[in-house]
VEXDREN-2710 file (C-alpha; in Angstrom, 1 decimal):
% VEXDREN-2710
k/r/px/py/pz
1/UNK/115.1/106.8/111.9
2/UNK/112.9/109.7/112.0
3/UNK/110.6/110.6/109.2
4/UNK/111.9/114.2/108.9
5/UNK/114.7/116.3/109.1
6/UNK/115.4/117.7/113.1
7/UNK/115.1/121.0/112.1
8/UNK/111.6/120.4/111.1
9/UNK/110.8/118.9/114.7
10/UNK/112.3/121.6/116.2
11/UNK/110.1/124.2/113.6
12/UNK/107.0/122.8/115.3
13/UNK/108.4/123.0/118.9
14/UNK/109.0/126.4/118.4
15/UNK/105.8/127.2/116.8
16/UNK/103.8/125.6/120.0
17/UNK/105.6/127.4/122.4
18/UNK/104.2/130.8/120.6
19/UNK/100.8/129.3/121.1
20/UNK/101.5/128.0/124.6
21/UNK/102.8/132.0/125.4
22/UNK/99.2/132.8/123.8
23/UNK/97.2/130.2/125.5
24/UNK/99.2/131.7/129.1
25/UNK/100.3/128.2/129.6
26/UNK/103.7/127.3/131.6
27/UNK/104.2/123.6/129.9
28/UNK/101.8/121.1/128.1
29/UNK/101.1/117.1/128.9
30/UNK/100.7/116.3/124.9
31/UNK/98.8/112.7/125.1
32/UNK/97.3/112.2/122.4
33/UNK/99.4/109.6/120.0
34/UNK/99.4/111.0/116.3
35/UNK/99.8/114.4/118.3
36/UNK/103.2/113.0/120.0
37/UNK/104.5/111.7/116.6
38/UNK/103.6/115.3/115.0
39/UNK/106.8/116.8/118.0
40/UNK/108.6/113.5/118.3
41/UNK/108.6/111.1/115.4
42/UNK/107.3/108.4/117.9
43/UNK/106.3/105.7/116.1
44/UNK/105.1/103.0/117.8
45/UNK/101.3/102.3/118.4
46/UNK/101.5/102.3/122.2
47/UNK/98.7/104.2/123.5
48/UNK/96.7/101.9/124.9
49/UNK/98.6/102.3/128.3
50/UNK/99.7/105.8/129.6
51/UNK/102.2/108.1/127.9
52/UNK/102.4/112.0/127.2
53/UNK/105.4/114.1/125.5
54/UNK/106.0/117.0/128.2
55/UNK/106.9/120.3/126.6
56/UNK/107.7/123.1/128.5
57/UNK/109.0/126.8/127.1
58/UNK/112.3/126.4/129.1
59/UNK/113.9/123.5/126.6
60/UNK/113.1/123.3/122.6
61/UNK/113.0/119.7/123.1
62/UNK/110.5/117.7/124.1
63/UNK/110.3/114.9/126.9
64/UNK/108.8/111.5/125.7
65/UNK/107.5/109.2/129.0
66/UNK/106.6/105.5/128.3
67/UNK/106.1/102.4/129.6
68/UNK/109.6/100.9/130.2
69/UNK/109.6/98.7/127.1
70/UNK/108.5/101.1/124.9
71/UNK/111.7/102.8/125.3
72/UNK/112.8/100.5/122.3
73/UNK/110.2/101.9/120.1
74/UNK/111.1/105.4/120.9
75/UNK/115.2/104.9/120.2
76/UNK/114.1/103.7/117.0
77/UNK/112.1/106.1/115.6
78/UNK/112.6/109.7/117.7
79/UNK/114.7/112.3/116.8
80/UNK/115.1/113.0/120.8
81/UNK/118.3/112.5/122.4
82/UNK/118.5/109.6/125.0
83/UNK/118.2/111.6/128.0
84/UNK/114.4/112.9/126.7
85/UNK/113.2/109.4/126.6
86/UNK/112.1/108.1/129.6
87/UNK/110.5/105.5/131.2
88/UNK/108.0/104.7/134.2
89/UNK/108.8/100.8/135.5
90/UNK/106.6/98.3/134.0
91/UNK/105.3/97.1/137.8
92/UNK/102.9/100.3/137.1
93/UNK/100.6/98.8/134.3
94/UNK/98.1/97.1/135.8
95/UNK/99.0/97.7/139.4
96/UNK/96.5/97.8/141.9
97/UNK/99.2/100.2/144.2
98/UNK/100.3/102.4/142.2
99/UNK/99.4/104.5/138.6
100/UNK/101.7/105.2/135.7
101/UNK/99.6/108.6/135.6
102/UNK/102.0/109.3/138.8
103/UNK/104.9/108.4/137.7
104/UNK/104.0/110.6/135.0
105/UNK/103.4/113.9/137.0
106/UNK/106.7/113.4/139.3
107/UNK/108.8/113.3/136.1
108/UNK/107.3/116.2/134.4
109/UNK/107.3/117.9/137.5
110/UNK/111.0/116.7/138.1
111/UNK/111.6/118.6/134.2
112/UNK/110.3/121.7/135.3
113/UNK/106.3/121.5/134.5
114/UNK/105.0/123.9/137.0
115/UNK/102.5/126.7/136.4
116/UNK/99.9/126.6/134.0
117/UNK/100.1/123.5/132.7
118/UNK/98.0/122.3/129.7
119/UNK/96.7/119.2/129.0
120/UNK/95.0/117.3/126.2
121/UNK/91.5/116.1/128.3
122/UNK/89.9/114.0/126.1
123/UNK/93.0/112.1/124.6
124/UNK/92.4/108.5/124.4
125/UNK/92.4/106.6/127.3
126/UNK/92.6/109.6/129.8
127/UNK/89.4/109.6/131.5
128/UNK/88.0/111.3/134.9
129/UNK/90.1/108.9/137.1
130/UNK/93.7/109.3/134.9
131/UNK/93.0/113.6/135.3
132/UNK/92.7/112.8/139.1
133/UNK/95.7/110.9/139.2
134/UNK/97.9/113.1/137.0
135/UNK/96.4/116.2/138.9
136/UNK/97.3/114.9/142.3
137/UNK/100.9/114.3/141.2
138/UNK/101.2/117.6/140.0
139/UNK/101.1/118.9/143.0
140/UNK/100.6/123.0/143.3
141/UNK/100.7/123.3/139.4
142/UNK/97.1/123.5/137.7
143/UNK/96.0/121.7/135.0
144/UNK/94.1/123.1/131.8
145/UNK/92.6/121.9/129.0
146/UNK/94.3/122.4/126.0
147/UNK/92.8/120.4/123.2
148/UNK/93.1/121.3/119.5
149/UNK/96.4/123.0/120.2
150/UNK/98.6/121.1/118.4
151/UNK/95.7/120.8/115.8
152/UNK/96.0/124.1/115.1
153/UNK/99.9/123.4/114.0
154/UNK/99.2/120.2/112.4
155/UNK/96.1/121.2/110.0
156/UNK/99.2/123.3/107.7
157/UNK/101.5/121.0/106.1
158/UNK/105.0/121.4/105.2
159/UNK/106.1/120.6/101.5
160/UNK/107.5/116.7/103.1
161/UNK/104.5/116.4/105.0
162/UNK/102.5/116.6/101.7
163/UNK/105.2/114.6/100.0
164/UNK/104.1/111.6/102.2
165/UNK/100.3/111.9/101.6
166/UNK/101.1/111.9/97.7
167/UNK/103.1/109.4/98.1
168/UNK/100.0/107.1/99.7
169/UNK/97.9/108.3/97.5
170/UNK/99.2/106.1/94.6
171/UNK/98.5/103.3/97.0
172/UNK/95.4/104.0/98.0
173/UNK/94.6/104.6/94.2
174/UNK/96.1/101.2/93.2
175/UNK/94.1/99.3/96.4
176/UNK/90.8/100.5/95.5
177/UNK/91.3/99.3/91.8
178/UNK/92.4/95.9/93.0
179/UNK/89.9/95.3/95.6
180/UNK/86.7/96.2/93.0
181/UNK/88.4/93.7/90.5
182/UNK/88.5/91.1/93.1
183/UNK/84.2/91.5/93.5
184/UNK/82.7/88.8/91.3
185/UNK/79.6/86.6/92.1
186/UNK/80.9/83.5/94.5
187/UNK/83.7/85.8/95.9
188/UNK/83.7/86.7/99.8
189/UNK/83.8/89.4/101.7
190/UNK/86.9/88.6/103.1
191/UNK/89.1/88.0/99.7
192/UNK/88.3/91.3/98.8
193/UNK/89.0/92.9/101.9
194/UNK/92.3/90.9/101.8
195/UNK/93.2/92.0/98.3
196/UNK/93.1/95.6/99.8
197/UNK/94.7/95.1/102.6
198/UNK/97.9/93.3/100.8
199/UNK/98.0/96.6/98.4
200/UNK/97.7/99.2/101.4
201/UNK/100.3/97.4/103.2
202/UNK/102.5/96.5/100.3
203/UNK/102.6/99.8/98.5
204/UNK/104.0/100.0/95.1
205/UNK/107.3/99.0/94.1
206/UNK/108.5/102.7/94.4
207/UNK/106.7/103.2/97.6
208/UNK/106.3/100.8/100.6
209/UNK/103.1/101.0/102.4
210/UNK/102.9/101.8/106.1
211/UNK/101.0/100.3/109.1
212/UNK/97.0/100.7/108.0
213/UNK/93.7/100.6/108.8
214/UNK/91.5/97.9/107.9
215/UNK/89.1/98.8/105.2
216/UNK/85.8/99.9/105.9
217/UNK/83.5/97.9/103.1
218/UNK/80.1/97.5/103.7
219/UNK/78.0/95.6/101.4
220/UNK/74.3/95.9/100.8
221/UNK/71.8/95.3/102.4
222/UNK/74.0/97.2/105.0
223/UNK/75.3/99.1/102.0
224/UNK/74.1/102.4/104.3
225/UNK/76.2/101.6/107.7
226/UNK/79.3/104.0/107.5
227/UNK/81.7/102.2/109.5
228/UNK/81.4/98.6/109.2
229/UNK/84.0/96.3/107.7
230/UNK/83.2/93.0/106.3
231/UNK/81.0/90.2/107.2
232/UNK/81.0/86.5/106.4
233/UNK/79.4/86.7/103.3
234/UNK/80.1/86.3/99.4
235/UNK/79.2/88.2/96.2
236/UNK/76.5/87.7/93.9
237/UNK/74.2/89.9/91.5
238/UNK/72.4/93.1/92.9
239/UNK/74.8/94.0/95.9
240/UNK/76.4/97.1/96.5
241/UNK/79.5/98.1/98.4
242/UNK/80.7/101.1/99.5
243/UNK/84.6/101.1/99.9
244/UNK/86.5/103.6/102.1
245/UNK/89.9/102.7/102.0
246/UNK/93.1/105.0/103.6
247/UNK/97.1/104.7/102.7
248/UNK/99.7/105.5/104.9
249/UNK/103.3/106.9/104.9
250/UNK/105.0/107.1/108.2
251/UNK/101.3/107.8/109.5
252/UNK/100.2/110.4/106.7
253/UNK/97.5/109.4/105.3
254/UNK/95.6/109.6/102.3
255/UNK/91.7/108.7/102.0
256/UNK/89.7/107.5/99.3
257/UNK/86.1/106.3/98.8
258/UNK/83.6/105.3/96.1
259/UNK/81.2/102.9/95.5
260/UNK/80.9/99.8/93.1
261/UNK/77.6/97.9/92.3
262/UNK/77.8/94.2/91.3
263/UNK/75.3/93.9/88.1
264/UNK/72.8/97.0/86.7
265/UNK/72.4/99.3/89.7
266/UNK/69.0/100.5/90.4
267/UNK/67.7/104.0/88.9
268/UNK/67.4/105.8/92.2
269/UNK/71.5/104.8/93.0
270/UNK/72.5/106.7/89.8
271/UNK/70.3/109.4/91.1
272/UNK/72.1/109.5/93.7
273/UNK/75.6/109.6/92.6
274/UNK/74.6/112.0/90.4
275/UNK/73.3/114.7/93.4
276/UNK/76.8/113.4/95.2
277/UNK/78.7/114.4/92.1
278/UNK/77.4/117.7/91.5
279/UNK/77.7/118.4/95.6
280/UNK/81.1/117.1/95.5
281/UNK/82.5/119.2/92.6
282/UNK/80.7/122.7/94.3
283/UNK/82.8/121.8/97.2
284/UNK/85.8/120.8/95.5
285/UNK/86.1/124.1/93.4
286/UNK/85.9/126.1/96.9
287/UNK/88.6/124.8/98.5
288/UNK/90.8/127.6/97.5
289/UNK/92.6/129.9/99.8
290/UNK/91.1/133.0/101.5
291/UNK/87.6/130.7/101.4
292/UNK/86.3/129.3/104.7
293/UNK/85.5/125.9/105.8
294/UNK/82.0/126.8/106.3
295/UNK/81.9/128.3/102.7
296/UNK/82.8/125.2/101.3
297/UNK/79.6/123.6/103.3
298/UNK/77.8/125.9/101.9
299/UNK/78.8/125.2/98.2
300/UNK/78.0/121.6/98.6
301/UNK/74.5/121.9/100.2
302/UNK/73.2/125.1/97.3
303/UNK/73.9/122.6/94.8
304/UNK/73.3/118.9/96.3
305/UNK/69.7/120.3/97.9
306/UNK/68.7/120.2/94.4
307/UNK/68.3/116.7/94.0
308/UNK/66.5/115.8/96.9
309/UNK/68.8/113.4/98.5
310/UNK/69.5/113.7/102.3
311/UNK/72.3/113.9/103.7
312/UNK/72.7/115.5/107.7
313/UNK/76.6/114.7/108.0
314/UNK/79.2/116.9/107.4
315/UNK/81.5/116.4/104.4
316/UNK/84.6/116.5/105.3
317/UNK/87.5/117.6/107.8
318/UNK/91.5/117.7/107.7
319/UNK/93.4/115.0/107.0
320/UNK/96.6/113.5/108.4
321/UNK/98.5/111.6/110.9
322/UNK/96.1/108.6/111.5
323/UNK/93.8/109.6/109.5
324/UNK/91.6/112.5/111.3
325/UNK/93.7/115.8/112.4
326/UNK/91.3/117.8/113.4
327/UNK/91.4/121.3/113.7
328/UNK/89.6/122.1/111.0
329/UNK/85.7/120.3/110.0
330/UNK/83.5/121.2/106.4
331/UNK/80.4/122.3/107.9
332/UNK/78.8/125.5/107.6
333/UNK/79.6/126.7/111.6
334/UNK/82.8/126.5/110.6
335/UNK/84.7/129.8/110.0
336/UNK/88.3/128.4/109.5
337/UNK/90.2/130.0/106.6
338/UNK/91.6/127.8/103.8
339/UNK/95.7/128.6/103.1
340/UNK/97.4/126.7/101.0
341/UNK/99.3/123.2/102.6
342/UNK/95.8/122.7/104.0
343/UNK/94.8/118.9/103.1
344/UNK/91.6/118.1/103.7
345/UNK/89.0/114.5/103.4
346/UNK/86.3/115.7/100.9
347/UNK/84.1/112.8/101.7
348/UNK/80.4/113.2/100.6
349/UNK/78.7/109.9/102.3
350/UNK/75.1/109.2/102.3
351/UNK/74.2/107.4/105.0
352/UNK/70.4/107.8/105.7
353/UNK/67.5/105.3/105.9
354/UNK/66.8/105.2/102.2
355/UNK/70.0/105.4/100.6
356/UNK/73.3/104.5/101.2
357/UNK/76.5/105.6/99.2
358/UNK/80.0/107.1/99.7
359/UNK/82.1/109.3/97.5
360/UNK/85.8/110.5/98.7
361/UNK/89.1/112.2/97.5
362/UNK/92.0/113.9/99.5
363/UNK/92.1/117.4/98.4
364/UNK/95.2/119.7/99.2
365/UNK/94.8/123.7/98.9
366/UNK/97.7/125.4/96.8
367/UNK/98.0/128.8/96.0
368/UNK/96.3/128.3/92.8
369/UNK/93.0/125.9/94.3
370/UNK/92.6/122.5/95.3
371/UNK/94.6/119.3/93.9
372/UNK/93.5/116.1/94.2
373/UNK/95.8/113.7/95.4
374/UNK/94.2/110.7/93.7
375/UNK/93.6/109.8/90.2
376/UNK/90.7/107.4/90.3
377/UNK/87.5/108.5/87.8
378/UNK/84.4/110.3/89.6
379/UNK/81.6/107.6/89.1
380/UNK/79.8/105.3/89.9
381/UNK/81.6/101.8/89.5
382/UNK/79.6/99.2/88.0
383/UNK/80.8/95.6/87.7
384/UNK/79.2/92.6/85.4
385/UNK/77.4/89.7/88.1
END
């Protein structure tokens, strides 16, 4: 069953095929997964082997080619008829004689994909060797790179699109909660992390949860590493851990972060909460339409430069299917405008030598400013050892 209504899919279709016309392109090799489930409801996590949605301006619906036994996972979940999904033979994977990249370029060639033909370069998986491959099957067509074109579709969402992210937002609100109260001296790692992960998958009993990620949770001494998980170890006095934690509805995500402290927390941590606090509310009042991405950099860093904490990372970016959607990044060389349905990761981490710390809310832009989709309060957590 797909997540939305057809006419939505379709909405999307046509709106790439005005930026294919623009981008002078005949027909485009989409390969990139959450891009694929954006035009086909495709759900399954598959991408590890090769696959591509072909869509060219002669048909308003796409063309979905799997591995053979993927074809299950498409049926299920597409809103494409049965004669869009199709298959290459599963004697491909693996084969030593013959590439599923191949098989790949006959078919689209076989729909019509001639021309101009874009295609996402850097997609996962898709390396120098895969582009020779495809290439070569393509025949006379050329291919060109077309990254970021369906980002520029997806970084606008539509009122269901948003419904979703709200919708994991109360997860994600109610996983963070549970996973701090499960951080007590004698505790491990790997309880809490499990707490999380129950709530993230389990939802609430409105709201189921989908497929996650696991939970990124590092604990001091390695309180500063941005994306490590959790280790063997248990809880006692003095440690810190920084949580950032993501929901998911039908692959819409919604991302939240902060930071607990078992016992009294040091002076210089408050300091710094305090600078990412004051950073993180400059940023949060800019995110209104008509203001840029790089204006809302620019907020942050005139009032967190203040306190003389460093941070060189950027603080945020959209935020959707599997988490990233790119498109559209909070730093200052970034001139994208704001419109409202924009939802965007406000995350203001601190991850330098000296300090370590993470602070995080999904923000969506209405007409009237930004929204927060979660509810959790802006501080500091501090738990008794």
């Amino acid at each position: 069953m797909p997540a939305f209504e057809i006419s939505e899919y379709r909405t999307r279709v046509r709106n790439l095929h005005e930026l294919m016309d623009a981008a002078g392109m005949d027909a485009l090799l989409v390969l990139t997964e959450s891009n694929i489930n954006y035009l086909t409801g495709y759900e399954g996590y598959s991408d590890y082997v090769p696959q591509a949605a072909l869509v060219t301006k002669a048909s308003d619906t796409p063309a979905l080619i799997l591995r053979e036994m993927d074809i299950h996972c498409a049926t299920a979940t597409c809103w494409l008829p049965d004669g869009h999904i199709l298959a290459y033979p599963e004697a491909l994977i693996a084969s030593a004689s013959g590439s599923p990249w191949t098989h790949i370029a006959q078919t689209a060639s076989g729909l019509g994909a001639s021309g101009r033909i874009g295609c996402e370069l850097t997609a996962t998986g898709f390396g120098v060797k895969q582009h020779a491959e495809l290439g070569a099957g393509l025949d006379t067509a050329s291919l060109v790179d077309a990254d970021g074109l369906v980002s520029v579709l997806k970084k606008t969402k539509s009122d269901r699109e948003l419904a979703y992210q709200e919708e994991a937002a109360r997860i994600v609100d109610r996983a963070m909660l549970e996973g701090m109260a499960a951080i007590r001296t004698g505790a491990r790692e790997c309880d809490v992390a499990a707490t999380i992960m129950q709530r993230l998958c389990a939802g609430t009993p409105e709201v189921p949860g989908g497929p996650t990620k696991t939970p990124t949770m590092p604990v001091a001494p390695v309180a500063n590493a941005p994306h490590l998980k959790w280790s063997d170890g248990s809880y006692r006095g003095g440690l810190q851990t920084n949580f950032e934690l993501g929901a998911f509805r039908h692959r819409y995500c919604c991302a939240l972060s902060r930071t607990v402290f078992l016992g009294e927390p040091p002076k210089r941590l408050r300091t710094v909460h305090d600078a990412v606090l004051d950073g993180f509310l400059a940023a949060f009042e800019t995110l209104r339409p008509g203001k840029t991405c790089g204006d809302v950099a620019r907020a942050f860093d005139s009032r967190f430069s203040r306190h003389g904490v460093r941070k060189e990372s950027r603080i945020g970016y959209s935020l959707g299917i599997d988490w990233t959607d790119g498109g559209a990044s909070l730093q200052p060389d970034d001139e994208t405008e704001l419109v409202p349905g924009m939802v965007f990761h406000l995350i203001i981490g601190i991850w330098e030598p000296e300090d370590g710390y993470v602070f995080s809310e999904t923000v969506k832009i209405t007409k009237d400013g930004p929204v927060s989709l979660t509810e959790l309060p802006r501080e500091l957590f501090v738990k008794d050892a």
